[in-house]
ZAMARGU-4260 file (C-alpha; in steps of 0.2 Angstrom, whole numbers, plus 5000, padded with zeros to 4 digits):
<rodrens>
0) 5197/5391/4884 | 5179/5386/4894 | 5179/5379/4910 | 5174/5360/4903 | 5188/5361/4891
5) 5200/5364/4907 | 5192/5351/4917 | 5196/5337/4903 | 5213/5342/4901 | 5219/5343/4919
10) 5211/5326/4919 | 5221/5321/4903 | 5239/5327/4910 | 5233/5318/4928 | 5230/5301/4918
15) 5245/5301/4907 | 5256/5309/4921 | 5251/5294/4934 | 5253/5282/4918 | 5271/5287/4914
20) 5276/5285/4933 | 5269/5268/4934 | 5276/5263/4917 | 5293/5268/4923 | 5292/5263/4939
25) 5280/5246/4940 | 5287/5231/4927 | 5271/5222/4920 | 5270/5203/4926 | 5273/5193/4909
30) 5263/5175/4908 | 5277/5159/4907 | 5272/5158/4886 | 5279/5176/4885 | 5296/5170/4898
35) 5297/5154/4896 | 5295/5140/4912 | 5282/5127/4919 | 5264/5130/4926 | 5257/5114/4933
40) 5239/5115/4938 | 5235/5101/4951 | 5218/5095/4957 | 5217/5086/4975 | 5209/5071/4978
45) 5199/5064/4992 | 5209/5049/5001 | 5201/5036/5014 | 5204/5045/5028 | 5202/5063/5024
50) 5191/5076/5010 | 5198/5084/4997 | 5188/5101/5004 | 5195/5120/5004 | 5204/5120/5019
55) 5215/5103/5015 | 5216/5113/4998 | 5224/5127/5011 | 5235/5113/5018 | 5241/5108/5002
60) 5246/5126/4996 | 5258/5127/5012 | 5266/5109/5009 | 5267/5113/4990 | 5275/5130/4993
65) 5289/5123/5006 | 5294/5110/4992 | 5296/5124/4979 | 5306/5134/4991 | 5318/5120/4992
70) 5319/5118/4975 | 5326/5136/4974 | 5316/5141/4959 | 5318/5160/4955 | 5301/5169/4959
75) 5289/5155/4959 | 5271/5157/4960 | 5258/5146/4968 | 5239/5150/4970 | 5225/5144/4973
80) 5210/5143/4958 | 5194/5136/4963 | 5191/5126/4977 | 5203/5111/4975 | 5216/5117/4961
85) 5230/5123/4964 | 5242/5132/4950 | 5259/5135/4952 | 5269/5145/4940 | 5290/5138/4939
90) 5297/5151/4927 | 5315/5144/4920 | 5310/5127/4922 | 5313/5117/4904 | 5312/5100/4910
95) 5294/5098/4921 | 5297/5079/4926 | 5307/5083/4943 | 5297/5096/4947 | 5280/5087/4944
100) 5288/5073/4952 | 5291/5083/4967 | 5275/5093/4969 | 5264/5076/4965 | 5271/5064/4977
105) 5260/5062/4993 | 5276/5061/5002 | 5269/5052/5016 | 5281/5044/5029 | 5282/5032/5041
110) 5293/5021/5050 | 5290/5003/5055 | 5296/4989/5064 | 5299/4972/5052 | 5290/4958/5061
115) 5299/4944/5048 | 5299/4937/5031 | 5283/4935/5019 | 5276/4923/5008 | 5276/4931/4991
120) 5257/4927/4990 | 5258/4937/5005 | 5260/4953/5000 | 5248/4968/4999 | 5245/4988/4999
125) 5235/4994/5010 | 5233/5011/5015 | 5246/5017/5025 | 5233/5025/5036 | 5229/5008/5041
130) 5241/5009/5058 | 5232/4997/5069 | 5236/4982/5061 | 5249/4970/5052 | 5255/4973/5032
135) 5263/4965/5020 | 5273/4976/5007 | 5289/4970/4999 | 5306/4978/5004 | 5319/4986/4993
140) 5325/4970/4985 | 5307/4965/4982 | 5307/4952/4997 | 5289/4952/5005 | 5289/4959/5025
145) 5279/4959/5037 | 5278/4974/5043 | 5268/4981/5062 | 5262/4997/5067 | 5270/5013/5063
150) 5279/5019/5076 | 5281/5038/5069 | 5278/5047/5053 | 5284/5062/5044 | 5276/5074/5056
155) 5287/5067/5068 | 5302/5074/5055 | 5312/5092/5061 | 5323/5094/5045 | 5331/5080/5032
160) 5346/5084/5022 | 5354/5075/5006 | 5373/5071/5013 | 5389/5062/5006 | 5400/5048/5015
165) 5413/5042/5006 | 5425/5034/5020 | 5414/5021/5024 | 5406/5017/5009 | 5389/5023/5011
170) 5389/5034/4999 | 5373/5044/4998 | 5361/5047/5011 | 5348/5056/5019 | 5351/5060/5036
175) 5334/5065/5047 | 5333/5074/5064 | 5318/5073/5074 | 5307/5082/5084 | 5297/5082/5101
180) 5292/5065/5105 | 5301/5058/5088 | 5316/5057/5094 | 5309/5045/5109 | 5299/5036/5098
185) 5314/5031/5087 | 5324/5027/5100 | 5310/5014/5105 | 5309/5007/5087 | 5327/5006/5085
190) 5328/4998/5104 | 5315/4984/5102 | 5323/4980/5083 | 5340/4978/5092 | 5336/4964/5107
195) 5334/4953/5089 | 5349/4944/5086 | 5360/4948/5070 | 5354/4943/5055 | 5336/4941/5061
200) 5324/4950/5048 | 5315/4958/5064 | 5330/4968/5069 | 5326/4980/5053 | 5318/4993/5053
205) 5307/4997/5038 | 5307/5015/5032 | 5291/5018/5020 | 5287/5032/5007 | 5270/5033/4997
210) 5267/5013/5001 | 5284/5010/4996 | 5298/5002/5007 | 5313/5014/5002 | 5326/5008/5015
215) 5327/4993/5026 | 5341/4995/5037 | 5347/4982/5052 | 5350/4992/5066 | 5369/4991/5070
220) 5377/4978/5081 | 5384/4994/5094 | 5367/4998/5098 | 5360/4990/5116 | 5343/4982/5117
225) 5331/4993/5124 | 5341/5007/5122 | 5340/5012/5104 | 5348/5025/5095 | 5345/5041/5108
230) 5350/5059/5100 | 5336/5062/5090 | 5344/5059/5074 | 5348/5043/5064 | 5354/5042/5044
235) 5342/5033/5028 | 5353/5024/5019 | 5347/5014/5001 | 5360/5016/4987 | 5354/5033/4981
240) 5360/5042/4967 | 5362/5062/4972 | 5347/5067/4963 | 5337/5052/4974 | 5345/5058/4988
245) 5341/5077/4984 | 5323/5072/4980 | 5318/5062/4995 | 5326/5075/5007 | 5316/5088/4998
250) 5299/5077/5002 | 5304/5074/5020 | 5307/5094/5022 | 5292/5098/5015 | 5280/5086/5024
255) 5266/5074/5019 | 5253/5080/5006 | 5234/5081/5018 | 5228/5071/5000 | 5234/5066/4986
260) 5236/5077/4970 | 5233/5071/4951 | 5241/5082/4937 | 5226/5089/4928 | 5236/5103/4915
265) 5256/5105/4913 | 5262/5118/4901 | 5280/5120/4895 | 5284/5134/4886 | 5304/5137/4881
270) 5313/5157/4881 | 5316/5156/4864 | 5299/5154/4861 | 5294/5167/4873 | 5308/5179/4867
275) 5300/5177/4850 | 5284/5180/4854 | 5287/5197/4862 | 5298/5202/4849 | 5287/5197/4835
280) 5272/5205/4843 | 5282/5219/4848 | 5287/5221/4830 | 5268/5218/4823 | 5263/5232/4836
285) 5275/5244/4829 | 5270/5242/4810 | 5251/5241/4815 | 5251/5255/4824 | 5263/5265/4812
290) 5253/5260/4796 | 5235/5265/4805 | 5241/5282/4811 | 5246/5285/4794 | 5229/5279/4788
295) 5218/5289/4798 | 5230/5306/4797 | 5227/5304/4776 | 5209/5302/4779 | 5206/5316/4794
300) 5223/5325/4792 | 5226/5336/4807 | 5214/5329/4818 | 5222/5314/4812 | 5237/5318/4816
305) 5229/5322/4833 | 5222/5304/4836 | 5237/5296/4832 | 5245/5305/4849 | 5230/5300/4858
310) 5235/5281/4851 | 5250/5283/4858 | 5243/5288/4875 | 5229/5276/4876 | 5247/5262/4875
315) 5255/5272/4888 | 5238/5271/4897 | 5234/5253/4895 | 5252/5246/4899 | 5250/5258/4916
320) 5236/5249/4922 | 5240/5230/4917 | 5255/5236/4929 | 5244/5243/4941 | 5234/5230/4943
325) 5246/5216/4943 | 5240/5207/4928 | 5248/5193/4918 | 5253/5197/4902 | 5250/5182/4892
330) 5253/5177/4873 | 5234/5180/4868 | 5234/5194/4882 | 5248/5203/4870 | 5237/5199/4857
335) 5222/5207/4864 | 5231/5223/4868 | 5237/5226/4849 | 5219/5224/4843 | 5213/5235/4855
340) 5226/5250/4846 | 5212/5245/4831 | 5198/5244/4841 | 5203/5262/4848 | 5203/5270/4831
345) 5184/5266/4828 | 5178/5278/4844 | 5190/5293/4833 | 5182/5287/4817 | 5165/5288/4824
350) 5168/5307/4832 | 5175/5314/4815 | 5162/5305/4804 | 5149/5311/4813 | 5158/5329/4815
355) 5159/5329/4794 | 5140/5328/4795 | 5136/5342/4808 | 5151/5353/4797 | 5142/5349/4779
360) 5124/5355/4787 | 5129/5370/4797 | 5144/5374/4790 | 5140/5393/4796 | 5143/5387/4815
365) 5160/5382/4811 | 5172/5369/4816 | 5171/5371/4835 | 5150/5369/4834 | 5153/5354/4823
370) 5167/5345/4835 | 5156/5347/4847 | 5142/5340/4841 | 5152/5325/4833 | 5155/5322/4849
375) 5140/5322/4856 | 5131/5313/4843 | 5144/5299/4843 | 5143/5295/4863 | 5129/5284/4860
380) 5137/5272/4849 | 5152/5272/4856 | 5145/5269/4872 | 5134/5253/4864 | 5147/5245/4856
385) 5162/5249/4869 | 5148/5240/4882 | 5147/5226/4872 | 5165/5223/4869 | 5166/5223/4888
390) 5154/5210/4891 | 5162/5198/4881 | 5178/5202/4889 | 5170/5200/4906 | 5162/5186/4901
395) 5180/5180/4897 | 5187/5182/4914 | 5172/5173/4922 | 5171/5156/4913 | 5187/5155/4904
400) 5203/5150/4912 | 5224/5151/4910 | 5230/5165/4895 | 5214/5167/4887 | 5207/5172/4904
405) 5222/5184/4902 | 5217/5191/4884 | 5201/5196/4893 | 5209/5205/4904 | 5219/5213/4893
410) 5205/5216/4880 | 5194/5225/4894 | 5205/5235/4899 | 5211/5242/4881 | 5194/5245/4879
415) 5190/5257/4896 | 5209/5267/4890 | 5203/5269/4872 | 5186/5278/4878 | 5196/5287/4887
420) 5210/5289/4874 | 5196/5295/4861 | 5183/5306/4874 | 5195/5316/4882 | 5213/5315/4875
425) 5208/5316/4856 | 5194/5329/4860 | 5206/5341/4871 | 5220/5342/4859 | 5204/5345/4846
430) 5196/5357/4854 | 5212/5366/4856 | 5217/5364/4838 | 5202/5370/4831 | 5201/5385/4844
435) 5217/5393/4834 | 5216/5405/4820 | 5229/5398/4809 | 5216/5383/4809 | 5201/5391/4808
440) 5205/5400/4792 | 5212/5383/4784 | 5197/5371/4789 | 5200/5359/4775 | 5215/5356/4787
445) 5208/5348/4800 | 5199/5335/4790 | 5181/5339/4795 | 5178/5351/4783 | 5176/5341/4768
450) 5163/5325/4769 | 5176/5313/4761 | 5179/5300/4746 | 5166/5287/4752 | 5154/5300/4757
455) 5155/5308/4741 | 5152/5291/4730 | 5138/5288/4741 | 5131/5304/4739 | 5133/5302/4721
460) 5124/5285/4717 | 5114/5285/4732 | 5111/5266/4733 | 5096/5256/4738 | 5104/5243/4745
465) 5088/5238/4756 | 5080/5236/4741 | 5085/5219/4738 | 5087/5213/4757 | 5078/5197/4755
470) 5093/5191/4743 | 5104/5198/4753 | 5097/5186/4768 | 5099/5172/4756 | 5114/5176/4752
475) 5121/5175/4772 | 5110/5158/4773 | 5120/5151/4758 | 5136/5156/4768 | 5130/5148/4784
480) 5127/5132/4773 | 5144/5131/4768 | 5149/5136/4783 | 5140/5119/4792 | 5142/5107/4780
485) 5162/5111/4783 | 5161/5106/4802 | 5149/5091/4796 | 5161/5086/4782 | 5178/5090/4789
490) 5174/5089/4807 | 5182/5100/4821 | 5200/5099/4825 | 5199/5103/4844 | 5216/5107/4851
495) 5220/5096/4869 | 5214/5110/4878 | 5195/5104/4875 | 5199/5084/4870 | 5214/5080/4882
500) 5229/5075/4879 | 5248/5081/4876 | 5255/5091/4862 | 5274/5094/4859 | 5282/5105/4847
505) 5300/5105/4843 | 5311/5115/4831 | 5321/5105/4823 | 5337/5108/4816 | 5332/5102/4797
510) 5315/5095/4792 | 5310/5080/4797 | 5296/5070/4786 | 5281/5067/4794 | 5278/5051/4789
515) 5296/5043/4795 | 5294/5053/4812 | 5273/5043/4812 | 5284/5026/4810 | 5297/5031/4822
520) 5285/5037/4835 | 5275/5020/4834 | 5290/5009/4834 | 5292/5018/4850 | 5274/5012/4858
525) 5263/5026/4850 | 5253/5020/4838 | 5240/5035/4838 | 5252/5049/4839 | 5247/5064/4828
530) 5262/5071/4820 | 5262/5086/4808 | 5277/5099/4803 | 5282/5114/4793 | 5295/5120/4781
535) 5304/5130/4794 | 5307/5116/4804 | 5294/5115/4817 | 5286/5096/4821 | 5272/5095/4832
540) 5269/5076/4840 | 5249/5077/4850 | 5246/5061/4858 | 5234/5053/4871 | 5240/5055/4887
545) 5258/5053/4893 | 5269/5053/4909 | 5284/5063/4908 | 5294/5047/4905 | 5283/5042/4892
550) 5287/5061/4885 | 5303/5060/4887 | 5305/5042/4875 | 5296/5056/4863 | 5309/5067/4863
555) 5322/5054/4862 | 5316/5048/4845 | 5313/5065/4838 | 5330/5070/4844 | 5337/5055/4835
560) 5328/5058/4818 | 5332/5077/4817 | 5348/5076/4823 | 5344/5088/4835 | 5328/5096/4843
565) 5323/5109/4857 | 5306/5108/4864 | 5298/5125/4863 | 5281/5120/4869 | 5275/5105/4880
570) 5256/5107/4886 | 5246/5090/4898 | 5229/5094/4899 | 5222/5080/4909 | 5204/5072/4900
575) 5190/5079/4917 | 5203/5097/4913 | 5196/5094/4893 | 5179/5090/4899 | 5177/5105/4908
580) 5185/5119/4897 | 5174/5112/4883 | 5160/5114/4894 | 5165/5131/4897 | 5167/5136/4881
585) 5150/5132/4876 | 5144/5140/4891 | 5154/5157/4886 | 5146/5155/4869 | 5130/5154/4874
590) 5133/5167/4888 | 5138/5180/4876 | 5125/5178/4864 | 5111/5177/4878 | 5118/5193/4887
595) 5121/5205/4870 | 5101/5199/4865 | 5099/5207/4885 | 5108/5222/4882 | 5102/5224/4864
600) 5082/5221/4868 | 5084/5234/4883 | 5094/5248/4876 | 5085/5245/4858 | 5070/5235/4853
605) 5068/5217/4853 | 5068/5217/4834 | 5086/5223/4833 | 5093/5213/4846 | 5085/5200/4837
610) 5094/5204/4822 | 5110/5208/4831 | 5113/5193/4839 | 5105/5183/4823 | 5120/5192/4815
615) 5134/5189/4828 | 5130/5168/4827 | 5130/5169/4808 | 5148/5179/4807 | 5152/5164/4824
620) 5144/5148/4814 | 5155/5156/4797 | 5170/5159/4807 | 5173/5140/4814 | 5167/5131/4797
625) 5180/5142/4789 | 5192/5135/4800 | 5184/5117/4799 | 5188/5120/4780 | 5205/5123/4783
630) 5210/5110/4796 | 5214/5126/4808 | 5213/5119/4828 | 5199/5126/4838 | 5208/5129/4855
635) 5209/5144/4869 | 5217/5157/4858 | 5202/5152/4845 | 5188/5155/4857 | 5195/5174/4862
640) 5197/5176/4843 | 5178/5170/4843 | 5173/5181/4857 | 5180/5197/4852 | 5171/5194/4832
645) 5158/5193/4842 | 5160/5210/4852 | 5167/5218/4835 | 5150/5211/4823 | 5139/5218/4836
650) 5148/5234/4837 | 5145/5236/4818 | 5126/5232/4820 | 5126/5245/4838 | 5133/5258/4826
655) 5118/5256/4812 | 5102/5252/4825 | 5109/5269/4834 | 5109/5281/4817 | 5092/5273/4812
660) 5085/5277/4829 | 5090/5293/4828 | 5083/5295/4810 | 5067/5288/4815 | 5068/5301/4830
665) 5065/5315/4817 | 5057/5306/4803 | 5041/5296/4807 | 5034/5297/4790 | 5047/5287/4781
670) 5046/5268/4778 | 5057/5262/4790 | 5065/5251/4776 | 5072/5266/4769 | 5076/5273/4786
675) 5088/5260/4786 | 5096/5260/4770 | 5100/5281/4775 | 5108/5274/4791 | 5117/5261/4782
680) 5125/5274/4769 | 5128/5287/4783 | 5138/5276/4794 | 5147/5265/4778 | 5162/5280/4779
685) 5165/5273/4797 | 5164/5256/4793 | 5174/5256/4781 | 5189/5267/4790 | 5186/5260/4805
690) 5189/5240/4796 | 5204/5249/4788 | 5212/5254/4803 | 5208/5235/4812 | 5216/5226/4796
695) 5232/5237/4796 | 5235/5229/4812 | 5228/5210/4808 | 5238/5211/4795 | 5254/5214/4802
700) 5250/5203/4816 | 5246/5188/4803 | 5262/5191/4793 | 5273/5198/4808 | 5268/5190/4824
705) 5274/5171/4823 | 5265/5155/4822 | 5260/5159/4840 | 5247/5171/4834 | 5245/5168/4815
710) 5228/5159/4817 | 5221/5171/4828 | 5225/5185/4817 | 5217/5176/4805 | 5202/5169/4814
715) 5199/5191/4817 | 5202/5196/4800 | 5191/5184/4792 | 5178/5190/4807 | 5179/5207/4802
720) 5177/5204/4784 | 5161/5193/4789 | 5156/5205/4802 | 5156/5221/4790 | 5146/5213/4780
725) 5132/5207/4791 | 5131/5223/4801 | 5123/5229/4783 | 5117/5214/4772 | 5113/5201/4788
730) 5108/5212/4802 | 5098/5228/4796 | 5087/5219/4783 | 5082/5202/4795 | 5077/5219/4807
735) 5067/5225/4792 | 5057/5208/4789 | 5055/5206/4809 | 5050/5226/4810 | 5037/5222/4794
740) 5028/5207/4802 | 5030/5215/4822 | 5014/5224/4829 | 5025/5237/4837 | 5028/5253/4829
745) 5044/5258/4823 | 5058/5265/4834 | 5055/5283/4839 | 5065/5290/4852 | 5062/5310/4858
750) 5071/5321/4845 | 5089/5329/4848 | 5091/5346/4840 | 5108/5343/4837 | 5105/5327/4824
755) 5089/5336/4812 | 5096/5341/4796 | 5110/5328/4799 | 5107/5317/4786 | 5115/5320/4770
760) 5111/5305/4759
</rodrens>
């Protein structure tokens, strides 16, 4: 065993040994969609007297945190994103109104003296700021007052605390100690109020929440003018329920908001959908995984075998460092790190096709020599295509937000634990096979030795496929023309994630008919609402934008059509929230394409990155009429399916421009048409076994993974079908026509020893 081989697998055990003590040890963080709760995104507002900047955004965070304390929510989360949003994570929380209720409300206190009785013309709403002068505001009877300065405010506040008196008949209360001066300052109020005579509207005192008079109490006949109530303590009285009580006790603990907040994003998701989703993912996994393994240990046999373990340890290795890092696993996120399992295939595929050409040309330097080279030869491709991945995942993280942020986290980092799954796992455990006798004497064993069914058609009929490139081109602009004419004709569905709005799903316990729950939900003062179900008694309801009263009248009429109905999803996206994730898709779109052109034109020649990223909008453009066709919505979990077809077409076209690069290396008299047609059929083994591998685990996600992740499956599949075909019929013959009408030459690069006498077509 050299010293190299030593190196990579000390490395290898150091990896998978610190990967199994953090997997043991170090729970993942799973998103709210995977355990069920509330997230509530909230956006601070500037108000009369004071900017909504970052450090009234600081301000905010510490108010909105003592309030969820107080709500005794089990592990809550609250965070800052941005410079005036705040999210906060409620996990267990089914019903979001109380909470949003509480986290919205300014909370802003004040006590005043009541100078007399108003006209009802009277009556206005100024700012509560506005301490310096007289204001009319009606009391909790709805009788205008007059109302004077305010003597204290909530800051004034030491502690509130929801209580019950049942001798004397006051039932609920709220009763408030002070602080500091507060307690002074009430005894003054109270003390001035109680020189009035009994009966006077001036010997209340007027107790206002958020402009709102919530308790109007006459101070008690026992109390001496000028004196007041002393102790530092007094009671707010107003015929509250508990909850009321409960709620404004919660407010006073946790102090007035600096600004106001406005709701901008609320998602709901139930356990049972959570518990689903992990299961059904879980499952699809599993079968994926299991299916592919099998796949590629009939194709490459023991070295098959071999990639398999190393699949297994890239998912030890991936699920280590989302622990490690503290990521949130979310729904697409678990997505995202089954299709890496397929995605980590491709980098074996590539090793072994490429060691099945170094084998059939110098089959007299045996299995080790051809390993080696396979490896070697394959680094640049994988390399190109692994980068490319990464920048749409990076691209991701920067301008997406909420789970599909997560997917690319997940995405990126399955990608980083495949390299390494399939450049030092897979090659130590090959290296080490292939260095035993017992193997050595069987090579048709290790699945090098022979160059494979494909191969062997190929080498058989021998193809021109570049022959006919121009109808091959217009063969992709007929499909982008059906493709368009599907968004101009059926128009895109955009989920509330770009347009705004609300969208609930319930499962019911039988069907209900979409038509009678349209009726019900407009005899209910919905009109617009967008209703649509399916046979295993799902319904959907997507409507403009609601208050959680408004949602709950929603689930009152579906409740009473159905007979009975769980909520399983609520998601708020407020319409400046639509605006801007819209916005940002496109900018991610654009970002992606723009940046692959980059990497292309630097690490190639202009003409392929030309043709690349030509290639990757055609597969984008087919993809999204495809789903315009079939009425599928275009929402978050779309655009990571989009993104990643992206990264997955231009991996496909990375893996052709790098074989004729390397041909043209050692060729410089062929036309380069034909250059391209060899590389095509050199690299169509690992096309093909590499899509093979990615559909075994699509597929199970499709038919296994829920109605969660069904469309994105779907959306992948059909990109890979679209993306194998333009990496040879869309890319490679739109880099012919741009080669034959360029003034530069032909890609040449210096010539590798190890790749002359490679070809075998």
């Amino acid at each position: 065993m050299t010293r190299a081989i030593r190196v990579r697998a000390f490395f290898a055990l150091a990896v998978l040994a610190l990967s199994l003590y953090i997997t043991l040890t170090v729970p993942v963080r799973l998103g709210l969609d995977l355990r069920g709760g509330t997230q509530i995104v909230l956006e601070t507002r500037d108000s009369p007297t004071a900017k909504a900047d970052s450090e009234a955004a600081d301000r905010t965070l510490e108010v909105l945190r003592r309030r969820i304390d107080a709500l005794g929510v089990a592990e809550p989360s609250i965070a800052r994103s941005g410079d005036n949003r705040i999210i906060v994570e409620l996990p267990g929380i089914q019903d979001p109104r109380e909470a949003a209720d509480v986290l919205g409300r300014t909370a802003q206190l004040a006590f005043h003296p009541v100078l007399g009785t108003a006209d009802t013309g009277e009556t206005s709403r100024q700012p509560l700021t506005e301490q310096s002068a007289e204001r009319v505001l009606p009391d909790e009877s709805g009788q205008p007052v007059r109302l004077g300065p305010s003597a204290l405010t909530g800051a004034d506040v030491d502690s509130a605390e929801a209580r019950f008196d049942q001798q004397s008949g006051v039932g609920w209360y709220v009763g408030v100690d002070f602080k500091g001066a507060g307690g002074d300052a009430w005894a003054r109020l109270t003390g001035e109020a109680a020189c009035r005579p009994a009966g006077d509207p001036a010997r209340r005192v007027a107790i206002v929440l958020d402009d709102k008079v919530i308790s109007s109490p006459q101070v008690n006949s026992s109390v001496a003018c000028r004196t007041g109530i002393d102790g530092g303590s007094t009671q707010i009285t107003g015929s509250f329920s508990r909850e009321e009580a409960r709620e404004l006790g919660l407010l006073i603990n946790g102090g007035a908001l600096p600004v106001p907040v406005e709701t901008v994003e609320q998602r709901t998701v139930g356990p049972t959908l959570g518990a689903s989703a992990i299961e059904a993912s879980a499952r699809a996994a599993v079968i994926g995984t299991a299916l592919t393994s099998l796949f590629i240990i009939a194709v490459y046999r023991l070295l098959g075998a071999l990639a398999a373990v190393a699949l297994a340890c890239y998912g030890v290795i991936s699920y280590a460092a989302l622990a490690a890092l503290g990521a949130t696993l979310t729904l697409p996120g678990l997505a995202g790190f089954v299709l890496a399992i397929g995605m980590a295939v491709d980098a074996n595929v590539l090793v072994f096709e490429r060691a099945r050409e170094e084998y059939a040309a110098r089959q007299s330097k045996g299995l080790r020599a051809a390993l080696t080279a396979g490896f070697r030869n394959a680094f640049s491709a994988i390399a190109d295509s692994n980068i490319t991945t990464l920048i749409a995942a990076g691209l991701l993280f920067f301008l997406a937000s909420g789970p599909v942020r997560g997917f690319g986290v997940t995405l990126g980092i399955g990608v980083l634990a495949s390299m390494l799954s399939a450049l030092v796992i897979t090659r130590v455990l090959a290296d080490y096979a292939v260095a035993r006798r017992s193997v050595r004497r069987r090579p048709r064993l290790t699945g090098i030795a022979d160059t494979g069914r494909v191969r062997d058609w190929l080498i058989r009929r021998n193809p021109d496929l570049m022959r006919r490139r121009r109808t091959w081109l217009a063969a992709s602009a007929a499909a982008l023309v059906l493709a368009t004419s599907g968004i101009a004709l059926r128009g895109l569905d955009f989920g509330v994630e770009f347009t705004g709005g609300r969208l609930m799903e319930y499962a019911t316990s039988a069907p209900v008919d979409a038509d009678r729950a349209r009726d019900a939900l407009a005899d209910a003062g919905l009109p617009r609402a967008v209703v649509q179900t399916s046979g295993d008694g799902d319904l959907s309801v997507r409507t403009d934008q609601l208050s959680n009263a408004e949602a709950a009248k929603v689930d009152r009429t579906i409740s009473d059509l159905a007979g009975s109905a769980d909520k399983i999803r609520d998601e708020l996206i407020g319409p400046s929230l639509g605006d801007e994730l819209r916005r940002g898709a496109l900018i991610a779109l654009a970002s992606a394409l723009a940046a692959q052109l980059l990497y292309l034109a630097v690490r190639f020649r202009w003409t392929f990155g030309t043709s690349a990223v030509a290639a990757m909008a055609h597969d984008a453009l087919i993809l999204v009429g495809v789903f315009a066709w079939l009425g599928k919505p275009i929402d978050g979990v779309f655009l990571a399916a989009l993104l990643t077809v992206i990264g997955y077409s231009v991996n496909d076209s990375v893996v052709v421009f790098d074989r004729i690069r390397e041909l043209s290396a050692d060729d410089r008299k062929t036309p380069f048409s034909r250059l391209a047609n060899t590389a095509i059929l050199q690299t169509l083994p690992r096309t093909v076994n590499t899509g093979m591998g990615a559909v075994f685990i699509l597929s199970a996600l499709t038919l296994l993974g829920g109605d969660s992740l069904t469309d994105f499956a779907l959306a992948l599949l059909i990109g890979i079908v679209v993306g194998t075909y333009s990496s040879m019929f869309t890319a490679a013959p739109l880099a012919i026509e741009l080669q034959a009408h360029s003034t530069t030459p032909p890609p040449n690069t210096t010539p590798r020893s190890a790749t002359r006498g490679a070809a075998v077509i």
